[in-house]
TORDRENTOR-484783 format. One record per atom (N, C-alpha, C): x, y, z; residue number from 0; atom name. Coordinates in steps of 0.02 Angstrom, whole numbers. Example, Ala and Ser with C-alpha at 12.3 -4.5 7.8 and 13.67 -1.06 7.14 Angstrom:
residues 2
PT       u       v       w   nr  atom
PT     660    -284     390    0     N
PT     615    -225     390    0    CA
PT     660    -165     390    0     C
PT     642    -112     354    1     N
PT     684     -53     357    1    CA
PT     645       2     394    1     C
This chain:
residues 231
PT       u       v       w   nr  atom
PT     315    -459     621    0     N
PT     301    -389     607    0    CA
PT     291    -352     673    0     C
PT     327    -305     687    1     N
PT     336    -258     765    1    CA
PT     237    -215     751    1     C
PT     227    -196     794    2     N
PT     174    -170     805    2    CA
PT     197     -76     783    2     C
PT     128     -57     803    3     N
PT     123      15     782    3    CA
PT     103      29     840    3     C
PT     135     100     875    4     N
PT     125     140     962    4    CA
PT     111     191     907    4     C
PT      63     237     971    5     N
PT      57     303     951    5    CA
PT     117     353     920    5     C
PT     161     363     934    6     N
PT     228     393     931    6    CA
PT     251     361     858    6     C
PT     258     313     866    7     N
PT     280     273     781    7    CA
PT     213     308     726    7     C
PT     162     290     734    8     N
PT     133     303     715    8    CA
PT     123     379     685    8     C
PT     134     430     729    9     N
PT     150     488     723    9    CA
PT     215     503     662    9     C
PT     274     462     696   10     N
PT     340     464     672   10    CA
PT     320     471     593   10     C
PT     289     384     574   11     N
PT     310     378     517   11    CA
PT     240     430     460   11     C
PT     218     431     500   12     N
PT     163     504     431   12    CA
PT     200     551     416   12     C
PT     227     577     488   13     N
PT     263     655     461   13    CA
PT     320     598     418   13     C
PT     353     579     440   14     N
PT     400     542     388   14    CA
PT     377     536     313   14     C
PT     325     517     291   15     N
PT     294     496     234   15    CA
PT     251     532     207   15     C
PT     241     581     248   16     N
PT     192     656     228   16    CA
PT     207     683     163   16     C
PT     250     698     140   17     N
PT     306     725      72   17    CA
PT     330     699      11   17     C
PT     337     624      29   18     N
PT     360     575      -7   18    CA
PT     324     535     -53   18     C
PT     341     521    -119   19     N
PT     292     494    -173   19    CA
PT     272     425    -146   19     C
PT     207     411    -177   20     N
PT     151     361    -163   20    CA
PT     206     289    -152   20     C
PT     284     276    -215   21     N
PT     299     219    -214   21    CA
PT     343     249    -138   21     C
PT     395     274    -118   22     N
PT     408     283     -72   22    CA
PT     385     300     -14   22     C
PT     346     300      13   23     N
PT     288     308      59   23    CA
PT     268     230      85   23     C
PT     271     187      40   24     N
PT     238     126      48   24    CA
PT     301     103     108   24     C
PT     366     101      41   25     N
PT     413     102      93   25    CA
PT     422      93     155   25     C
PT     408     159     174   26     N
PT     430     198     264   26    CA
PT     366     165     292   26     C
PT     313     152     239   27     N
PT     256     109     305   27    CA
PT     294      63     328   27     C
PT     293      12     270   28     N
PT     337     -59     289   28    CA
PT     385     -53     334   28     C
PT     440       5     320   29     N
PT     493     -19     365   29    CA
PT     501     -11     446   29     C
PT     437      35     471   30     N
PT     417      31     531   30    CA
PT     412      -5     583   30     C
PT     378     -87     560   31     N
PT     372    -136     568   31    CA
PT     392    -175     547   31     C
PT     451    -151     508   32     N
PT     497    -236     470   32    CA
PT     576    -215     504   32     C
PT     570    -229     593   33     N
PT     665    -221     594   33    CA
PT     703    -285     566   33     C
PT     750    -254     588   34     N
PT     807    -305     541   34    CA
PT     813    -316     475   34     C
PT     776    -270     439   35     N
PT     771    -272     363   35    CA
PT     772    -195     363   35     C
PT     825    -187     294   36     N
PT     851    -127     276   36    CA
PT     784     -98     213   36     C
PT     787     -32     201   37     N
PT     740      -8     148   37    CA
PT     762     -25     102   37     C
PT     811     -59      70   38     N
PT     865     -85       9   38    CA
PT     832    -172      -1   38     C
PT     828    -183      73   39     N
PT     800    -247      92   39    CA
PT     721    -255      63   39     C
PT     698    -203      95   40     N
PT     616    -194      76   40    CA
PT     597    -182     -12   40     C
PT     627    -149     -16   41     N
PT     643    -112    -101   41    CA
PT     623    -178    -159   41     C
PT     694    -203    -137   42     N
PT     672    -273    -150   42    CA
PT     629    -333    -155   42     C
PT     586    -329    -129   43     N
PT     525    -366    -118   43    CA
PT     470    -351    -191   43     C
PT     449    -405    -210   44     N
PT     413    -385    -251   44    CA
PT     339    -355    -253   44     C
PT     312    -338    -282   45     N
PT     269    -291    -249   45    CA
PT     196    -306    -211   45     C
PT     200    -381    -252   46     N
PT     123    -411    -231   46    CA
PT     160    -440    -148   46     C
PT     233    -461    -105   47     N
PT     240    -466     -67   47    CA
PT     244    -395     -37   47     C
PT     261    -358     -60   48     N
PT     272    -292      -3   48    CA
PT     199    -269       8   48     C
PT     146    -260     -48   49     N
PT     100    -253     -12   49    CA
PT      16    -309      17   49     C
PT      48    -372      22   50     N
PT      20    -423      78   50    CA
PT      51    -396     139   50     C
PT     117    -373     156   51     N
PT     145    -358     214   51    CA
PT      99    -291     239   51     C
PT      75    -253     190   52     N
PT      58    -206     203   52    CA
PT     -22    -212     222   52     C
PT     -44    -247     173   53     N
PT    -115    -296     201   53    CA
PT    -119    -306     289   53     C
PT     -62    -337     299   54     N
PT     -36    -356     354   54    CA
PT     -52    -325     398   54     C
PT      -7    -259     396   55     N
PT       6    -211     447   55    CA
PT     -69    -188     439   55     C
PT    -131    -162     394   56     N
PT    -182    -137     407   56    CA
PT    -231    -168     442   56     C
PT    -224    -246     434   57     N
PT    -269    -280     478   57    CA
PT    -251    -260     566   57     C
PT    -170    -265     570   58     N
PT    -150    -267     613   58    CA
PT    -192    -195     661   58     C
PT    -177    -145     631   59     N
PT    -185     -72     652   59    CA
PT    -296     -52     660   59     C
PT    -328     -70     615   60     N
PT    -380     -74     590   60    CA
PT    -444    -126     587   60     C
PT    -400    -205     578   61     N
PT    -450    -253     573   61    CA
PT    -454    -263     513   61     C
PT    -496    -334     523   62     N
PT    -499    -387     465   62    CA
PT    -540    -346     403   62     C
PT    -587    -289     419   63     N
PT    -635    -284     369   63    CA
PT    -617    -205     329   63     C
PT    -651    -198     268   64     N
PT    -604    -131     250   64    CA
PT    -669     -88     213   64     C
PT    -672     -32     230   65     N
PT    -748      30     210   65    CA
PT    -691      65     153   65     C
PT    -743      46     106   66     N
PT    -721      75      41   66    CA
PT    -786     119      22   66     C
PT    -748     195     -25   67     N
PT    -792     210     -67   67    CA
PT    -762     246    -128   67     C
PT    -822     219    -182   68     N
PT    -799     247    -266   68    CA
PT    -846     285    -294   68     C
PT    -832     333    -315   69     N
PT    -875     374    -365   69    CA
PT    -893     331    -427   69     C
PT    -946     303    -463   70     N
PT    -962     269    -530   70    CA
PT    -918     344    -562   70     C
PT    -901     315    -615   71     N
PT    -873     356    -663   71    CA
PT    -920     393    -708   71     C
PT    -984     321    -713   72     N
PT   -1037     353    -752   72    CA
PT   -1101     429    -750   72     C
PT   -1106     398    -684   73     N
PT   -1184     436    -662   73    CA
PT   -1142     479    -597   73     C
PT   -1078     478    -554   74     N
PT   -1040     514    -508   74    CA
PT   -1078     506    -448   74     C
PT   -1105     441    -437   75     N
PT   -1152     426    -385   75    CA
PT   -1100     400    -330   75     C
PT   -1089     416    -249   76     N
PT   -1040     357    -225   76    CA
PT   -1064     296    -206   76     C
PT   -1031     245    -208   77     N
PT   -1042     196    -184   77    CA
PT    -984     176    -121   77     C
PT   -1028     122     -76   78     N
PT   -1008     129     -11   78    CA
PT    -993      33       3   78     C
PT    -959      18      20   79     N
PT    -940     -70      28   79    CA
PT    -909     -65      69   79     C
PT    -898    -136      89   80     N
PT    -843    -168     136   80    CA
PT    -816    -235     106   80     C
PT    -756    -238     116   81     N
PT    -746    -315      89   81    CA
PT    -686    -319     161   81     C
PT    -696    -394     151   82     N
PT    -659    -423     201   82    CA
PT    -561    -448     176   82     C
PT    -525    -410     192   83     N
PT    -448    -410     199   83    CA
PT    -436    -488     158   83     C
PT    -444    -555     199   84     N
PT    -441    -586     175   84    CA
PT    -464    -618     105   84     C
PT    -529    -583      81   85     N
PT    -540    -604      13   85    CA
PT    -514    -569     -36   85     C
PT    -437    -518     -12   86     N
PT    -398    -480     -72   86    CA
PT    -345    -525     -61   86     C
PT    -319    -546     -14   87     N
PT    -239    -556     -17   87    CA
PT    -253    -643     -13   87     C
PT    -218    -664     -76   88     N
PT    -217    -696    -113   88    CA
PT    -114    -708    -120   88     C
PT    -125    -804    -116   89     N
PT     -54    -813    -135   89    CA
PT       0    -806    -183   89     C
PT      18    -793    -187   90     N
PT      91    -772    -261   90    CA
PT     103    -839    -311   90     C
PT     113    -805    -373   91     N
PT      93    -865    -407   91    CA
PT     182    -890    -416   91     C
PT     186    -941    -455   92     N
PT     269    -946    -452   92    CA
PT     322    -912    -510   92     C
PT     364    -898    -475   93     N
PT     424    -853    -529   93    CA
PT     480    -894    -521   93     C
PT     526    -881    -554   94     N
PT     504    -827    -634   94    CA
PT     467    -857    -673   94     C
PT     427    -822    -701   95     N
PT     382    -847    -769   95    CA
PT     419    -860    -817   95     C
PT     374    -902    -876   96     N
PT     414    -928    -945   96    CA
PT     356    -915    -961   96     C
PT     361    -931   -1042   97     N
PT     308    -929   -1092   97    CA
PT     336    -926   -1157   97     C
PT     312    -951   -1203   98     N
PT     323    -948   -1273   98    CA
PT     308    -875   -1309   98     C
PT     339    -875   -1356   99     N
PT     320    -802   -1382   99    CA
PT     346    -819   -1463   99     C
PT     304    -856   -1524  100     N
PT     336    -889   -1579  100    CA
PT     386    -942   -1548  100     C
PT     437    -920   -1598  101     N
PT     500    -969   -1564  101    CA
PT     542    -944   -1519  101     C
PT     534    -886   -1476  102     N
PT     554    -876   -1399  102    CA
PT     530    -884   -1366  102     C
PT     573    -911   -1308  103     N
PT     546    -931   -1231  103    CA
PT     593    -860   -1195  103     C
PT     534    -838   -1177  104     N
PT     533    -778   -1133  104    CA
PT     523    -779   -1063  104     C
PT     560    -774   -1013  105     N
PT     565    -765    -936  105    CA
PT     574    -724    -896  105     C
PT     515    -699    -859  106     N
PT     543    -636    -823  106    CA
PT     522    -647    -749  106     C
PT     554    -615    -701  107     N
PT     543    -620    -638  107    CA
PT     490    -545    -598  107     C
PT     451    -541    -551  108     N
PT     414    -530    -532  108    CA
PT     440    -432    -507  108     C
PT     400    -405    -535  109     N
PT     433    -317    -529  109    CA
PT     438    -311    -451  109     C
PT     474    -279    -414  110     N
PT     485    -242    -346  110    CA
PT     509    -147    -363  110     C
PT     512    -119    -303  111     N
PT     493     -72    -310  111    CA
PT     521      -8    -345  111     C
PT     601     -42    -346  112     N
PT     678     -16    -372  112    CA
PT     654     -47    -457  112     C
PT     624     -71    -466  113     N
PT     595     -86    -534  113    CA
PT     542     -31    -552  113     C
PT     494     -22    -515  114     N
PT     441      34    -530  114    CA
PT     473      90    -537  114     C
PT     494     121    -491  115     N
PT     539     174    -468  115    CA
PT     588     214    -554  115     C
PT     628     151    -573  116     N
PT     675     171    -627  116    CA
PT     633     175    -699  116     C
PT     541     139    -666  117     N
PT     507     146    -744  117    CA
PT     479     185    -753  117     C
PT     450     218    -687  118     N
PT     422     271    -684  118    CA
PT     461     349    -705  118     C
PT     534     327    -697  119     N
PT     571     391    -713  119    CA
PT     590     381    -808  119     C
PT     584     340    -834  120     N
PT     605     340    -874  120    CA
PT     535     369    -949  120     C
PT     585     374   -1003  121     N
PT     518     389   -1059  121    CA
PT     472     338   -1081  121     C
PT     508     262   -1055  122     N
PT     429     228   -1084  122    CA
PT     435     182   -1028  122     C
PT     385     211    -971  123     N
PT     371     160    -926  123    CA
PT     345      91    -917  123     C
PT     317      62    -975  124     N
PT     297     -12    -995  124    CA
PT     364     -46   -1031  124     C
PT     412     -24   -1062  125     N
PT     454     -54   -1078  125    CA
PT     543     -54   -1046  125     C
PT     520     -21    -990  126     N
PT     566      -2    -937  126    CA
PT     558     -47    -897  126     C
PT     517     -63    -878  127     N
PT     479    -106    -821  127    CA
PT     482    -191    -844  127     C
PT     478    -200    -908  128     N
PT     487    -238    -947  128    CA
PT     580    -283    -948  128     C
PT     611    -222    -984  129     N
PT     698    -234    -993  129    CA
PT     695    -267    -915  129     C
PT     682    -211    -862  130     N
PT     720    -239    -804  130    CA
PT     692    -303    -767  130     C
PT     627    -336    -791  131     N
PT     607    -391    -751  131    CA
PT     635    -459    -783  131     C
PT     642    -460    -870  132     N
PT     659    -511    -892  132    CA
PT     739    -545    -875  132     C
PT     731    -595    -876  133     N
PT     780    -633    -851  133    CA
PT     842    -627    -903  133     C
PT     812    -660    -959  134     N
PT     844    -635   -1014  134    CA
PT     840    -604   -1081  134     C
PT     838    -532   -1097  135     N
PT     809    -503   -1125  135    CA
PT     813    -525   -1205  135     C
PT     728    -534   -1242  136     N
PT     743    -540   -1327  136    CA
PT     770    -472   -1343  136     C
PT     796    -488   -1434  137     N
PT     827    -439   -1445  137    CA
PT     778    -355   -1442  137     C
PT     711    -392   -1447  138     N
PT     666    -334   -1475  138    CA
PT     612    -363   -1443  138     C
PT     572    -300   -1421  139     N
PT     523    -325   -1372  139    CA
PT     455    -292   -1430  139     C
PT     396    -317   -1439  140     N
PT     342    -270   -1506  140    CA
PT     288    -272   -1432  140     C
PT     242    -220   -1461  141     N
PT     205    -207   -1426  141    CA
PT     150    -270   -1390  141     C
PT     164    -314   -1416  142     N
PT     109    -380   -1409  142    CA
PT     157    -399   -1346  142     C
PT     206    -414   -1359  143     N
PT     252    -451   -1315  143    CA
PT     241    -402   -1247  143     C
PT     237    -331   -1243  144     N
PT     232    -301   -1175  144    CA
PT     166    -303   -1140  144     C
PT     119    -324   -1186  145     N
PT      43    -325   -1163  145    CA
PT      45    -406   -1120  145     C
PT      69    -462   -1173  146     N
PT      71    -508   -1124  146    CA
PT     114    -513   -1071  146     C
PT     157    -488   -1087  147     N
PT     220    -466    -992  147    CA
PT     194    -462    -949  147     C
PT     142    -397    -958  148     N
PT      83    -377    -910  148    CA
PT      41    -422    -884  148     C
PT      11    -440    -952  149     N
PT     -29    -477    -932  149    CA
PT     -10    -554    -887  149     C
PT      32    -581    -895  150     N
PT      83    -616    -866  150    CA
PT      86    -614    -782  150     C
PT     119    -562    -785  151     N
PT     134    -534    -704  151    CA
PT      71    -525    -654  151     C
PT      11    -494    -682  152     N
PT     -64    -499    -669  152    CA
PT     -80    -558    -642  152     C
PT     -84    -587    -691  153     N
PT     -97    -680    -676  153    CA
PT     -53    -702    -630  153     C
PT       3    -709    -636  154     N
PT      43    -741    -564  154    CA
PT      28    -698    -495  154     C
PT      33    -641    -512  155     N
PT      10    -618    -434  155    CA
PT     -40    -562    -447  155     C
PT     -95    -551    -426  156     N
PT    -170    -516    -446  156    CA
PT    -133    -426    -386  156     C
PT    -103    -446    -316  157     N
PT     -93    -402    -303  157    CA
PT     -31    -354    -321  157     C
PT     -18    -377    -382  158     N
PT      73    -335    -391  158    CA
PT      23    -264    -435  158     C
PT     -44    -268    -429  159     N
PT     -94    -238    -484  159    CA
PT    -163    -229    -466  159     C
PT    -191    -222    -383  160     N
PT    -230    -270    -353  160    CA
PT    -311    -214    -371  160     C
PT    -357    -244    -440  161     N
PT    -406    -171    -467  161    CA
PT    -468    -236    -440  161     C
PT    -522    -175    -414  162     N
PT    -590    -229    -395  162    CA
PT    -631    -208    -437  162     C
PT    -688    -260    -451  163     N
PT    -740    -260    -496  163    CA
PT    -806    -220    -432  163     C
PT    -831    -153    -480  164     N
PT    -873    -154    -448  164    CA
PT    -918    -109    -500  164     C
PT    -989    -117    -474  165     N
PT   -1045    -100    -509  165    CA
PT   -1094     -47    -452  165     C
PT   -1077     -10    -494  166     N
PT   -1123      55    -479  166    CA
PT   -1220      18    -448  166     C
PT   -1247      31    -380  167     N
PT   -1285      29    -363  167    CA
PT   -1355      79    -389  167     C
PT   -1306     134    -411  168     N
PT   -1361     190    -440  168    CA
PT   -1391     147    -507  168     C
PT   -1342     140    -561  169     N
PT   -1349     149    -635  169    CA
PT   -1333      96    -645  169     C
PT   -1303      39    -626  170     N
PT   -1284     -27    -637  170    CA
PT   -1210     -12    -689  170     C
PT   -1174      47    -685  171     N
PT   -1130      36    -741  171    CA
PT   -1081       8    -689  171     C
PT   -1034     -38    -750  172     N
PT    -977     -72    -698  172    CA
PT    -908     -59    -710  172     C
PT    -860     -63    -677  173     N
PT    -796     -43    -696  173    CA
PT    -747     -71    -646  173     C
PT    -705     -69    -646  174     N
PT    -625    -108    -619  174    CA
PT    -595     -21    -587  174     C
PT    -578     -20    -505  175     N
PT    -544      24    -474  175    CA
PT    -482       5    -425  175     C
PT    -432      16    -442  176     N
PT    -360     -12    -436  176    CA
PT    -369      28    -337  176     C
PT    -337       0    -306  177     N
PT    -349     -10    -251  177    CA
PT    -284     -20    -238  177     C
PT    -257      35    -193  178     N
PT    -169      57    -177  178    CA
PT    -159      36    -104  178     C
PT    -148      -7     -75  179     N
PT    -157      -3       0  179    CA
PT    -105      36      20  179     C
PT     -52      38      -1  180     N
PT     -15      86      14  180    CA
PT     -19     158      44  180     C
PT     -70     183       5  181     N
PT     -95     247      -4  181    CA
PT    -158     245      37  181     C
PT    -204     190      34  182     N
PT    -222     210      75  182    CA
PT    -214     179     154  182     C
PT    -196     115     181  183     N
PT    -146     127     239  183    CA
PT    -126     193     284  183     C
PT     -95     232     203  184     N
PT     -66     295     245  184    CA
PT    -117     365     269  184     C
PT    -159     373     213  185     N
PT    -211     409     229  185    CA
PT    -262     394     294  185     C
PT    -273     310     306  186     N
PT    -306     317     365  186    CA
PT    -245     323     438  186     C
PT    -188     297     426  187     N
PT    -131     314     477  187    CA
PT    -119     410     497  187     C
PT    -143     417     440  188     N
PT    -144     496     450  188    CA
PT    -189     521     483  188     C
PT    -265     500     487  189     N
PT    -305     518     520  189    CA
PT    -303     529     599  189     C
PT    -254     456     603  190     N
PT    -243     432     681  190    CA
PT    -190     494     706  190     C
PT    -156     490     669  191     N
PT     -91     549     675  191    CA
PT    -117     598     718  191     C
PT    -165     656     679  192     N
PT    -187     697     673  192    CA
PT    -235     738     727  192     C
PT    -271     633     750  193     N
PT    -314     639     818  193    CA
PT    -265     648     856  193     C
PT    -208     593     860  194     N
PT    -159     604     944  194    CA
PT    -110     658     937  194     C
PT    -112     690     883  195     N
PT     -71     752     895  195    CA
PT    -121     829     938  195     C
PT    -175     781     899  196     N
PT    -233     835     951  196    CA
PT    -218     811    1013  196     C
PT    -244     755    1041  197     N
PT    -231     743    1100  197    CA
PT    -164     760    1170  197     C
PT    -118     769    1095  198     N
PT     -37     788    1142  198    CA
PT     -54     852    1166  198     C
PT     -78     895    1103  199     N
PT     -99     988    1115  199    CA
PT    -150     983    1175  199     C
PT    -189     955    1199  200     N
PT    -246     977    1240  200    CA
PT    -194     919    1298  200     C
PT    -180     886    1328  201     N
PT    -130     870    1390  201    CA
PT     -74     918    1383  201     C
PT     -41     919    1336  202     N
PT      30     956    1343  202    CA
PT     -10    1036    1381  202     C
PT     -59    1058    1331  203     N
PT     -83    1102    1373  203    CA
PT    -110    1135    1449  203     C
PT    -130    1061    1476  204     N
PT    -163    1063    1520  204    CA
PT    -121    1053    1598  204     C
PT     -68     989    1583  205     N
PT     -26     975    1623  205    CA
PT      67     993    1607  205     C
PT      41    1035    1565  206     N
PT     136    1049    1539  206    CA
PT     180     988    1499  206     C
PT     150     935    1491  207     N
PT     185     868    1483  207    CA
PT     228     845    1417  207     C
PT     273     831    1416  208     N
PT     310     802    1345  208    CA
PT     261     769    1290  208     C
PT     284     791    1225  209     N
PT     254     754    1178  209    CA
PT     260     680    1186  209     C
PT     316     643    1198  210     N
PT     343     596    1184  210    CA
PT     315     558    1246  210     C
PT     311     574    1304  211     N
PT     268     573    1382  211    CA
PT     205     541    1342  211     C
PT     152     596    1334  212     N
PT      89     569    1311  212    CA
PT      77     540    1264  212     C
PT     136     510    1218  213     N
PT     110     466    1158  213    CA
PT     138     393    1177  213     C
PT     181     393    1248  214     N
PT     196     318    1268  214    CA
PT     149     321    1318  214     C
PT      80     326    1340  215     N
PT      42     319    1383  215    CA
PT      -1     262    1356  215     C
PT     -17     211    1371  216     N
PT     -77     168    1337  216    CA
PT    -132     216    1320  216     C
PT    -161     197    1278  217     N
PT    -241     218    1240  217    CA
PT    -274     248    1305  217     C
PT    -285     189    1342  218     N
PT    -355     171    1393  218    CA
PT    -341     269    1456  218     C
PT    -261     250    1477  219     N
PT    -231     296    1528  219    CA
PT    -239     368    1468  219     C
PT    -235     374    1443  220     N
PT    -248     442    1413  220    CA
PT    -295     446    1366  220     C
PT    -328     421    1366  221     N
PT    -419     417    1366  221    CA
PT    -434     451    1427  221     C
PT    -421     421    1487  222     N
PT    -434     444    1572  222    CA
PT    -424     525    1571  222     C
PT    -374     539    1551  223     N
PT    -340     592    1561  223    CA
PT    -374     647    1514  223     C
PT    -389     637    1444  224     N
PT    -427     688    1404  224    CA
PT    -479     679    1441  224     C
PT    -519     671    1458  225     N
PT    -594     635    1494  225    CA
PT    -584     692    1542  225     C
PT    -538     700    1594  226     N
PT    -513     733    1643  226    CA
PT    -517     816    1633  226     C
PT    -492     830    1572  227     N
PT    -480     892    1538  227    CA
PT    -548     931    1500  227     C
PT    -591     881    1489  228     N
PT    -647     898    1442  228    CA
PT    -642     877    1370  228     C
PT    -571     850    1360  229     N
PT    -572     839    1268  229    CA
PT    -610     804    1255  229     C
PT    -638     822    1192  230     N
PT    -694     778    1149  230    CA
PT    -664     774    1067  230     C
């Protein structure tokens, strides 16, 4: 996995600034995945595309991750940390089988060109469904799409990745689905946002290229705002 520079970093927000939550994940990944096409990435199923993405946040951020949730109940926030490694968890094996009466039903693991066509369609659980099974029964009943789900859950926890947590105020508890995708990009945005400040107050000061001050190491233009007065 290639690393993240200031400039990339920059690149790929405005890149992903516009673009829906599943495509967004995308342009993170493909930042740091050369030699693999977005057709390439697309492909990946989702609990692998986002371990890669796991990946890249440790990479950018570190092992540990500051979360916070509103209880649903009492609208109190709550404030945690959990450690990267106790989410990402290995892939279970595909394609799945299972009995269903007297069908044996098999489907292989959703990627993102799968979400994508379910999300556009009128029934996104049975969209998502047609296109993962290997080989489709004639008729799918509503039981059969609950265990699909439930299915795909169980083999890989991150193709779906929701944490258990309990309100500190009120003790009420509840399950909050947790997008790294989304958020990846929201804290990549933050960073954005600082070194685009940082370009405005040098570019200002010494006339200098954008592209100049975002290939400078950290430390050397640290020196340099320091120099200027930025805070």
């Amino acid at each position: 996995m290639g690393a993240l520079t200031g400039e990339t970093i920059v690149a790929v927000w405005e890149a992903a600034r516009e673009q829906r939550p599943l495509d967004r994940a995308l342009t993170l990944l493909a930042c740091v995945s050369p030699g693999q096409s977005r057709d390439d990435l697309a492909r990946l199923p989702i609990g692998e595309r986002d371990r890669r993405l796991f990946e890249l946040r440790e990479q950018v951020f570190g092992p540990r991750l500051a979360l916070s949730a509103g209880c649903p109940a009492c609208r109190q926030p709550n404030e945690f940390e959990l450690a990267l490694r106790d989410l990402v968890q290995p892939p279970g094996r595909a394609p799945l089988r299972f009995e269903q009466g007297e069908r044996s039903i098999e489907l292989r693991m959703p990627d993102s060109s799968d979400l994508a066509q379910a999300l556009a369609s009128d029934d996104p659980a049975r969209e998502l469904a047609r296109r993962c099974l290997v080989a489709e029964p004639d008729e799918l009943s509503p039981d059969d799409l609950a265990r699909l789900a439930a299915a795909i859950e169980t083999a890989d926890p991150l193709a779906e990745l929701r944490l258990a947590i309990t309100c500190a105020a009120c003790g009420h508890g509840w399950k909050a689905l947790l997008d790294i995708g989304e958020l990846l990009f929201t804290e990549l945005g933050a960073v954005a946002r600082d070194l685009l400040g940082q370009v405005h107050a040098l570019a200002f000061a010494y006339k200098w290229r954008e592209a100049d001050i975002l290939q400078m190491s950290p430390a050397r233009r640290q020196l340099y705002l320091q120099m200027v007065g930025y805070e």
